[in-house]
C-alpha positions as CSV (number, residue, x, y, z in Angstrom):
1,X,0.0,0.0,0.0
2,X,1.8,3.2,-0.8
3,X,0.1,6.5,0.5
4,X,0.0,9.6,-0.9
5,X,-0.2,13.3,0.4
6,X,-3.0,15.5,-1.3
7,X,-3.6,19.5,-0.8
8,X,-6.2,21.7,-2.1
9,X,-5.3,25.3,-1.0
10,X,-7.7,28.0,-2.1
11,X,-8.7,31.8,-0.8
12,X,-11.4,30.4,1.8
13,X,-10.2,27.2,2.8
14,X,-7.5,24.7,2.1
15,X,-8.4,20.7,2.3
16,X,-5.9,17.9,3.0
17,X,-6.4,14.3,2.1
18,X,-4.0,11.5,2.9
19,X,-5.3,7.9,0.7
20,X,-3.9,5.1,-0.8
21,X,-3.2,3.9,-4.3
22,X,-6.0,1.3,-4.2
23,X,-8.6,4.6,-3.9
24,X,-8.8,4.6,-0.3
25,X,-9.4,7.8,2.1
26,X,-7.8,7.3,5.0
27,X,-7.8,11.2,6.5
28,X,-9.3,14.9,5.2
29,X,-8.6,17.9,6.9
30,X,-10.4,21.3,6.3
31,X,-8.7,24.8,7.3
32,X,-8.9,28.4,6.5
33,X,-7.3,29.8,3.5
34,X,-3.5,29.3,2.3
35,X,-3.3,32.1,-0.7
36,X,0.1,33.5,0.1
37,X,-0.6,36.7,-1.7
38,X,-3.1,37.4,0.6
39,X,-1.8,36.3,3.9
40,X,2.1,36.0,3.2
41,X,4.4,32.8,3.0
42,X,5.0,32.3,6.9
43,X,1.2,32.4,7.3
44,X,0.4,30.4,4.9
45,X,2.8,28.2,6.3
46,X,1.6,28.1,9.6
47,X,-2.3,27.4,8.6
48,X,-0.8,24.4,6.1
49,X,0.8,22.8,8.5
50,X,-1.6,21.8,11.2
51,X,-3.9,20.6,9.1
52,X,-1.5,18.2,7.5
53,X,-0.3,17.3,11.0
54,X,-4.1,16.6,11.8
55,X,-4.7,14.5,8.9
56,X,-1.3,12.4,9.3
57,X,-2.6,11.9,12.9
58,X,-5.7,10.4,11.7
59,X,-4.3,8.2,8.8
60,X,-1.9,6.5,12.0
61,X,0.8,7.4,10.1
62,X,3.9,8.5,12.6
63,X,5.5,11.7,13.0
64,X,8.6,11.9,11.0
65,X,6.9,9.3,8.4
66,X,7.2,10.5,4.7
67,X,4.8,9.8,2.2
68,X,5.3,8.2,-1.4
69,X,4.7,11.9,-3.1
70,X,2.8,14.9,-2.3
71,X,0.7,16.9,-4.8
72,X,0.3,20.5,-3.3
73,X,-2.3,23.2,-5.3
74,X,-2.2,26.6,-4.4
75,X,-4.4,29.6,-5.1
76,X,-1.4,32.3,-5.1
77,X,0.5,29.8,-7.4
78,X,0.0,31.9,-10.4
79,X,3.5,33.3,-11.8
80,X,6.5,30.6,-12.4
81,X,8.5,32.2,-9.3
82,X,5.5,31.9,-7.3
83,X,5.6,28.3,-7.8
84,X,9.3,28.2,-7.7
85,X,8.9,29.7,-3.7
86,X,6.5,27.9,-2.8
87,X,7.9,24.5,-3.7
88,X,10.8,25.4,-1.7
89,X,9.0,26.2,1.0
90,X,6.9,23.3,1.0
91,X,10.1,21.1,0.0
92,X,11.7,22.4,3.1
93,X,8.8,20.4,5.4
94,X,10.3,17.1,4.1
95,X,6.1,15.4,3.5
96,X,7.4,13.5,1.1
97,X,10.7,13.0,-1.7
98,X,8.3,13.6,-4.4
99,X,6.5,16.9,-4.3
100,X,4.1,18.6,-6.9
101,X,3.3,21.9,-6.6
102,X,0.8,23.7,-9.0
103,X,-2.1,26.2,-8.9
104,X,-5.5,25.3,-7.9
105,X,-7.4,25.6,-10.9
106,X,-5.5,22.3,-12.2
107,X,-7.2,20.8,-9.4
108,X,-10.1,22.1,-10.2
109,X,-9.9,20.2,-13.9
110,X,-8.4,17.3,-12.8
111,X,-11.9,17.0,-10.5
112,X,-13.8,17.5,-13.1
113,X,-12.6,15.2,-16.4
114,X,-10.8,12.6,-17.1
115,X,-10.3,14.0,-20.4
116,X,-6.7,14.5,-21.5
117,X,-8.0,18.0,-23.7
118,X,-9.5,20.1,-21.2
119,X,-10.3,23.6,-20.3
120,X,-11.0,24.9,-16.6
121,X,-12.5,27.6,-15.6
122,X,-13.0,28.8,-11.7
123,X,-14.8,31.8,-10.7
124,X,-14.9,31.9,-6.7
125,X,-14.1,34.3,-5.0
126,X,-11.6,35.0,-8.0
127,X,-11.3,34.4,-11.6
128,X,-8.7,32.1,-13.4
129,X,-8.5,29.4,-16.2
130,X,-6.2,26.5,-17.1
131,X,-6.0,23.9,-20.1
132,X,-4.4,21.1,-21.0
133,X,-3.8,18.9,-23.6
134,X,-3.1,14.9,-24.0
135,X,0.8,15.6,-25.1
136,X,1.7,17.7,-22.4
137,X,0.7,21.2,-23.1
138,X,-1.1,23.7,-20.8
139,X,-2.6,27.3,-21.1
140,X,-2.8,29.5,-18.1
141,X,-3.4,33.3,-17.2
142,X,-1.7,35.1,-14.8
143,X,-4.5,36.0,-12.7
144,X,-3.0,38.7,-10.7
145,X,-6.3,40.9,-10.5
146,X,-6.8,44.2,-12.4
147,X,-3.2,44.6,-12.6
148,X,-3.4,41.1,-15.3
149,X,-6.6,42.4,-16.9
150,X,-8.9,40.1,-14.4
151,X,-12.5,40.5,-14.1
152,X,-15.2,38.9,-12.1
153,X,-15.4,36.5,-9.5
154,X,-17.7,36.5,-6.1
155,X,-15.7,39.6,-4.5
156,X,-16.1,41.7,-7.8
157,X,-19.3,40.9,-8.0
158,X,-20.1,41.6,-5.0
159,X,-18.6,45.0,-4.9
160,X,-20.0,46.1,-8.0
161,X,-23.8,45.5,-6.8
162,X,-22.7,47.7,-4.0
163,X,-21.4,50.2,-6.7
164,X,-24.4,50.5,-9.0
165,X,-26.7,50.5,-5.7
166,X,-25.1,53.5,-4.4
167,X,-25.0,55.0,-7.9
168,X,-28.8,54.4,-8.5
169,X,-29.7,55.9,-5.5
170,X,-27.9,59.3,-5.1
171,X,-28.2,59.8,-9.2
172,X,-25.0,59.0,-10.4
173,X,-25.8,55.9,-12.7
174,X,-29.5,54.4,-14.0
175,X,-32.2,53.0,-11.6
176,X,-31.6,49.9,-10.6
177,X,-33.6,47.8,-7.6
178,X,-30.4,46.8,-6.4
179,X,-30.6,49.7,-4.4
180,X,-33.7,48.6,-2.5
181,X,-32.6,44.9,-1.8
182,X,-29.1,46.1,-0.6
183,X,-30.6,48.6,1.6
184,X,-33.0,46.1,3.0
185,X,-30.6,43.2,3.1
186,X,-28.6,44.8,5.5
187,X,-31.6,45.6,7.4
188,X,-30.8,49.6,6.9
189,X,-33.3,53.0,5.3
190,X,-30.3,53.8,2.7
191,X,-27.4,52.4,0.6
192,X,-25.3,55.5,2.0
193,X,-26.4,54.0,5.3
194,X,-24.9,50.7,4.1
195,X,-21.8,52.3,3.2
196,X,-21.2,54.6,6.1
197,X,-21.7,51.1,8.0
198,X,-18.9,49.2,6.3
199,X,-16.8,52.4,6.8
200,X,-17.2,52.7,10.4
201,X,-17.0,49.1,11.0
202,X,-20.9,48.4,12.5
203,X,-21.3,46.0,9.1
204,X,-18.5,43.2,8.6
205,X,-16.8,43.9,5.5
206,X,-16.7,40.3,5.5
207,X,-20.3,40.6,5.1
208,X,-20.2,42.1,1.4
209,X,-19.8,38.7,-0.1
210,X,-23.6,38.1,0.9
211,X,-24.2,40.5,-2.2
212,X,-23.3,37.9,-4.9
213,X,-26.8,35.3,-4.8
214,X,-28.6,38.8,-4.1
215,X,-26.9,40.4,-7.2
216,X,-28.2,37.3,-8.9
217,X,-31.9,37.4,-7.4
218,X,-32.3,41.1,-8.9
219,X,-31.1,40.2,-12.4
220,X,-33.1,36.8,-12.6
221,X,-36.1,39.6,-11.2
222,X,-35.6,41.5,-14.4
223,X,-33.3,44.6,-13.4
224,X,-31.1,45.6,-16.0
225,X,-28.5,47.1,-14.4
226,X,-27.8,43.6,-12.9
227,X,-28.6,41.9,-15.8
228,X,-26.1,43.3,-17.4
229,X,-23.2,43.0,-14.9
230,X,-24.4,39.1,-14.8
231,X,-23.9,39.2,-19.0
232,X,-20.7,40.7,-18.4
233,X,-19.5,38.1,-15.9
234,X,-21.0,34.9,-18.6
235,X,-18.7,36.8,-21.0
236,X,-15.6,36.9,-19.0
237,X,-15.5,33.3,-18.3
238,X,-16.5,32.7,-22.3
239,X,-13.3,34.7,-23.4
240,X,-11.1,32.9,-20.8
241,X,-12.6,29.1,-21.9
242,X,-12.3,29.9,-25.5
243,X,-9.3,31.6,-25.3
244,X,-7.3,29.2,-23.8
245,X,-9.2,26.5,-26.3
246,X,-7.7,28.3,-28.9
247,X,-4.3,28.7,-27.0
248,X,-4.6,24.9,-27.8
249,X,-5.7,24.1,-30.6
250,X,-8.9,22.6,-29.4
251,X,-11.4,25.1,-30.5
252,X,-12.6,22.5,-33.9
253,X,-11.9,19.6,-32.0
254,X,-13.7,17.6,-28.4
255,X,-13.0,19.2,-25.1
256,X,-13.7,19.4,-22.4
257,X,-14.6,22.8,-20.3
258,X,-14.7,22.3,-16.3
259,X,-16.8,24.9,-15.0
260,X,-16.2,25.5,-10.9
261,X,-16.3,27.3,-7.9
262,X,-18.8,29.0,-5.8
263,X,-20.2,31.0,-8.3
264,X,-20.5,28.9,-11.5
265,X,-21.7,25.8,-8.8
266,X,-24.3,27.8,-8.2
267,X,-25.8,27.2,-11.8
268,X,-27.8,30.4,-12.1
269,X,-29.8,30.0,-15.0
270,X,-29.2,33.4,-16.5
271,X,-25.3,32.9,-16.1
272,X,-25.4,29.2,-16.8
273,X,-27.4,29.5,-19.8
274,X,-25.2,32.4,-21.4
275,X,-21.8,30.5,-20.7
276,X,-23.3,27.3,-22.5
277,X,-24.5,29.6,-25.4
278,X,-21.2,31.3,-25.5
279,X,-19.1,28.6,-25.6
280,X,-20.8,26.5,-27.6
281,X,-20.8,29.8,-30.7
282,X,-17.4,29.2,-30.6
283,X,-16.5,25.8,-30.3
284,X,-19.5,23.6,-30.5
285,X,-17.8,19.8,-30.1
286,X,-16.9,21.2,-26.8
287,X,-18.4,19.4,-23.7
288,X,-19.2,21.5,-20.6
289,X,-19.5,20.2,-17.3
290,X,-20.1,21.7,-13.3
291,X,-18.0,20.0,-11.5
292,X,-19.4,20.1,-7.8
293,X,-16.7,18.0,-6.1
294,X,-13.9,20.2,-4.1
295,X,-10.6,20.7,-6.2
296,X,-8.8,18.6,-3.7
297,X,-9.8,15.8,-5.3
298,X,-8.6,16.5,-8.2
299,X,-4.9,16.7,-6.3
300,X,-5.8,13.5,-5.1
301,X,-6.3,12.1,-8.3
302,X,-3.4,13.7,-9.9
303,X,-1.7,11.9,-7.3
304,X,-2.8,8.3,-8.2
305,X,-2.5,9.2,-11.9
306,X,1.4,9.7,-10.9
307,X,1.6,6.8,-8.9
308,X,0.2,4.1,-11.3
309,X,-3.0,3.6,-9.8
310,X,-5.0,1.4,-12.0
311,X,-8.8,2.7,-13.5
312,X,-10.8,1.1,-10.6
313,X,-8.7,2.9,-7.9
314,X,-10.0,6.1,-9.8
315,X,-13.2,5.0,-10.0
316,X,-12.9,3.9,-6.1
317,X,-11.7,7.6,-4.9
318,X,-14.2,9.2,-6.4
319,X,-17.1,6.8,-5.0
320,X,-15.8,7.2,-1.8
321,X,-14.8,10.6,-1.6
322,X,-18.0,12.3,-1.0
323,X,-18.6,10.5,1.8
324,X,-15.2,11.5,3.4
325,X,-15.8,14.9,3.5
C-alpha cells in the first residue's frame, strides 16, 4: 500500500487528504485559506501545516513518516517564481521525496474530467482558467487581479452590486432595484447607510460577499442594471474558456470545459445558460460540465495518476470521496 499526500489550498479554505493507491481515504482535513498573496508565505505556512499534521494523525501514520509523493495546489500559485517559492518552502517540510506543486485551478480540472484536452474555468471568489492537452501542453493566465486584466469573480461581483446601488440611489448611474434589496438586506433605510456602516466598521466587511446570490436574485427579477453585470461576468468566463481552447488548438476539436467554484456551482440559470450559449458559438464539439466535487480531489487524483494507480482505484476515490468529507 503506498500512500499519498493530497492538498487543495484555495482563498477560503485549504483541504488535505491523505489515501492510498487502491482509492482509499484514509484522512481529510479542512482549514482556512492558504493564498500566500493574501496572507504572506509564513502564514500560509503556519495554517498548512496543522492541518496536514491533523490529517497524518488520523491516517496513524507516525511523525517523521514520509509519504510516497505529495501533490500541493495553491491559489497564489499563479507566476513561475511563485511556484518556484512555494515548492521550496513546502520542499523544506520534508512530506514526502516527491513533491508537486501547482495552482488550484488544475485541481479544479483534474476533479472534473478525465479528459486529456480540457479547459478549466474557476470563478470563486476569484477568476482564473487553465487547459491542457493529452501531449503535455497547458494554457494558463496570470490571474494577478486588475493589474493582469482580471474580471469577475464573487468579490467583484459583490462589490459592484454595492457600486451600482449606491449609484442608482444618489443619481449618479441608472435606476436599478439593487438599491432597495441592498438597503434592506442589511436591514438599513439607505445604501449610504450601508456604506457609512462598512466604513465605520458596525457592518462586517466580511459581510459584502452576501451581495453575490442577491446580485443574482435582482437580475433573474428582471433589473437591468444587474442583468447586465451578470452578461458581463457569462462573457468573462466565455473569453477565458475559449481563449485558452484556442491557445490549444482545441477550438474544432472535443474538449472538455470544467466549470467551478462558488459562483458557477451555483448554476444560475441566466449565467449558466449564457456560458453554455457562449461557448458553444465558438467551439460547438466542446463538452461542458459543473464539477461540484472540491478541487482537492482532483490533487488526489493527480496523485494516483502519478503513482500508477489502475482505473478502478480512480473510480474507487471518487465513490468514496464524498462521503469523506
Amino acid at each position: 500500500m503506498t500512500v499519498y499526500l493530497a492538498v487543495d489550498g484555495g482563498n477560503s479554505k485549504t483541504d488535505v487528504v491523505v489515501g492510498t493507491d487502491d482509492g482509499e481515504v484514509l484522512a481529510f482535513a479542512r482549514g482556512p485559506g492558504t493564498n500566500h498573496q493574501s496572507i504572506g508565505l509564513p502564514e500560509m505556512l503556519s495554517r498548512l501545516q496543522p492541518l496536514v499534521s491533523r490529517a497524518r494523525t488520523a491516517a496513524g501514520i507516525a511523525d517523521g513518516a514520509e509519504f510516497a509523493r505529495a501533490d500541493v495546489y495553491l491559489a497564489g500559485a499563479d507566476l513561475p517564481a511563485e511556484v518556484q517559492m512555494l515548492t521550496a518552502a513546502i520542499a523544506d517540510q520534508r512530506w514526502a521525496p516527491t513533491l508537486r506543486v501547482e495552482n488550484d485551478t488544475f485541481a479544479l480540472l483534474r476533479a472534473g474530467t478525465d479528459a486529456p484536452d480540457a479547459v478549466a474555468v474557476i470563478c470563486g471568489a476569484g477568476i482564473n482558467c487553465v487547459g491542457r492537452t493529452v501531449d503535455g501542453r497547458t494554457a494558463r493566465f496570470p490571474s494577478l487581479g486588475d493589474i493582469s486584466g482580471d474580471w469577475g469573480g464573487g468579490g467583484h461581483l459583490a462589490t459592484l452590486a454595492l457600486w451600482h446601488a449606491v449609484r442608482g440611489e444618489d443619481g449618479r448611474g441608472p435606476a436599478t432595484a439593487l438599491t432597495t434589496a441592498v438597503a434592506d438586506h442589511f436591514g438599513l433605510s439607505t445604501v449610504e447607510d450601508v456604506a457609512t456602516s462598512l466604513q465605520l466598521g458596525s457592518v462586517e466587511r466580511a459581510r459584502l460577499s452576501e451581495l453575490t446570490p442577491l446580485l443574482f436574485d435582482v437580475a433573474e427579477a428582471g433589473d437591468g442594471v444587474a442583468r447586465e453585470v451578470v452578461a458581463r461576468q457569462a462573457a468573462e468566463v466565455v473569453s477565458l474558456a475559449v481563449v485558452a481552447a484556442g491557445r490549444l488548438d482545441l477550438i474544432d476539436s472535443p474538449f472538455t470545459v470544467v466549470l467551478g467554484g462558488g459562483v458557477l456551482r451555483a448554476r444560475r440559470p441566466l449565467l449558466q445558460n449564457a456560458i453554455m450559449d457562449g461557448i458553444h458559438a465558438v467551439a460547438p464539439k466542446a463538452a461542458i460540465t459543473v464539477v461540484d466535487a472540491p478541487p482537492v480531489l482532483g490533487a488526489a487524483l493527480a496523485a494516483l495518476d502519478e503513482l500508477g494507480a489502475s482505473p478502478g482505484a480512480h473510480e474507487a476515490l471518487r465513490g468514496r470521496f464524498p462521503a469523506s468529507i
